[in-house]
Phi, psi and omega in degrees: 000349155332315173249017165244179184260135162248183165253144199246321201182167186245127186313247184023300196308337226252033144313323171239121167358105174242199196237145195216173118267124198222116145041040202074359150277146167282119181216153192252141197246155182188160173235117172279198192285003174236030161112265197340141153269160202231158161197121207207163177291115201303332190293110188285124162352303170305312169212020198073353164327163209245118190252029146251037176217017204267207179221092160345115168245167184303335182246301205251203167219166175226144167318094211264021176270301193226008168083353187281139175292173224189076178330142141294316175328317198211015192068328199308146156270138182245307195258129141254147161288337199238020163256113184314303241243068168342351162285343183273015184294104170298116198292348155310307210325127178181168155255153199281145177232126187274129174338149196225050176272117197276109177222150156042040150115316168264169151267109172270162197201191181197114181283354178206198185279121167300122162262341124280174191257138166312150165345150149184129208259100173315302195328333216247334179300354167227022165241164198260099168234179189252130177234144164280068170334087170287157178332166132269156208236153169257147184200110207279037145203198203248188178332291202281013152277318186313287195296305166333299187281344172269007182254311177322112221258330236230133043255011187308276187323344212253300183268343194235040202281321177296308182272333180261337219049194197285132179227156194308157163268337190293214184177105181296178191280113176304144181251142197198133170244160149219143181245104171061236199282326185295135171241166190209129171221148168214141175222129170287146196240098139303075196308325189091215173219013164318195189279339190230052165303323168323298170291351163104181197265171191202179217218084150307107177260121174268107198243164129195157181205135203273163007236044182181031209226132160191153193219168161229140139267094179299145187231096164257159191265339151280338203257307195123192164240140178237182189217148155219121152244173215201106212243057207279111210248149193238108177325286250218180145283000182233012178222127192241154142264099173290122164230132187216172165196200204222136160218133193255117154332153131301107170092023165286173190219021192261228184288210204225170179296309166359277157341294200277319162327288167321320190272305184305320193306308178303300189278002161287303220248348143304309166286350172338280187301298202295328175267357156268025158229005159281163204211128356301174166283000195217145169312085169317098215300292207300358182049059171289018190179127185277129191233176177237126174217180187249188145347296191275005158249010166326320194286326200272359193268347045082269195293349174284347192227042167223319150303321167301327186303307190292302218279330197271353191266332177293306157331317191308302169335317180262000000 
């Protein structure tokens, strides 16, 4: 996972330094005074100082322990303050500097050479949309449950009786593709009398791709389109920051981003709890615990044999 891309921080956020973990590195996210994102290793060289208390310059960030300066571009220190001669800048002295990619809302980043290509939905290159950054959420186990439970169609009735309202238990016979990393599904949404009953039934397009990646694109037929995706980047192996959002055609006529926010939030935070008591905390890849599955669980068995597709395109790699 090393070689794939997460998200590190929310564009909306980055007035100020902020602070990410990426798969155990510390790393501080920023836009520097001239615009460009930055994404670097948080520690200073020097005595260690925290460069996510650090101070934004027009190029660089300075350290708020002694002040040494920091390229965004390339890491390099261009200022000491307490050195007469700048030239005398020990020339290792720098921060590790990370890919800086601005998408869907975020700053994405990668820790070593990307074995995929970013995230990217055909379906989404010819609608103009607007996207909404929701809060981000923590959530204590790992990428690959994460994407699970957000894929996952037979847990509706059970977890989601309050935002969707009552929905069948049976699950019809799925239809499910996958091309390489990507998997695809469609389904029609039977709104019901949920929370987000209002705009009416619609046609779900279900995307996910490993090892972090899954959105639905409602298709109303009247409305336009709207989106929720779901970008789950990993402290740890058993712990992510979910960072997601919402995007509305320009000129949907449906709720407002607000709105789809407001809703999606409720079905979010109904998975939480439930998905933070599964055990193991991570997809027993090596099977260390025997599980079982049916039908309705095609779409996530899909993204189980699109992570193996990544971890095994990563060996080749290595």
């Amino acid at each position: 996972m090393r070689r794939s891309w997460f998200p590190v921080a929310r564009i909306a956020d980055l007035t100020t330094p902020q602070r990410a973990k990426l798969l155990g590195v510390d790393l501080v996210v920023y836009r520097s005074g001239d615009g460009t994102f930055a994404v670097q290793s948080s520690r200073c060289p020097h005595r260690g100082g925290d460069l996510v208390a650090g101070r934004v310059h027009e190029k660089s960030i300075g350290c708020p322990y002694h002040g040494w300066e920091f390229s965004s571009a390339d890491g390099k220190c261009s200022r000491i303050p307490s050195l007469e001669d700048q030239c005398k800048i020990p020339p290792r002295a720098a921060l590790k500097t990370y890919p800086a990619v601005q998408k869907y809302g975020h700053v994405w980043t990668v820790l070593e050479d990307p074995i995929r290509e970013m995230y990217d939905v055909d379906q989404w290159n010819d609608i103009d949309l607007e996207w909404l950054a929701a809060e981000p959420i923590d959530s204590r186990v790992g990428v690959g449950i994460t994407i699970e439970n957000f894929r996952d169609v037979a847990h509706f009735p059970f977890v989601h009786e309050v935002s969707m309202g009552p929905s069948p238990e049976v699950v019809e016979p799925l239809t499910v593709t996958r091309n390489d990393l990507d998997i695809t599904m469609v389904r029609p949404l039977d709104a019901g009398s949920g929370e987000w009953a209002e705009d009416g039934n619609c046609t779900m397009h279900y995307r996910c791709s490993a090892p972090g990646f899954a959105s639905i694109t409602y298709d109303y037929e009247k409305l336009g389109h709207r989106i929720v995706a779901g970008f789950p980047s990993p402290v740890d192996y058993e712990h992510v920051t979910i960072f997601w959002g919402v995007a509305n055609e320009v000129g949907f006529r449906g709720a407002s981003l607000e709105e789809c926010l407001r809703v999606e939030t409720m079905v979010y935070l109904e998975d939480i709890p439930i998905a933070d008591g599964i055990r193991p905390r991570e997809i027993p890849w090596d099977n260390e615990v025997q599980e079982f599955s049916v039908p309705a669980d095609l779409f996530t068995l899909n993204y189980r044999r699109s992570f193996n597709s990544l971890m095994d395109r990563a060996k080749v790699a290595s």
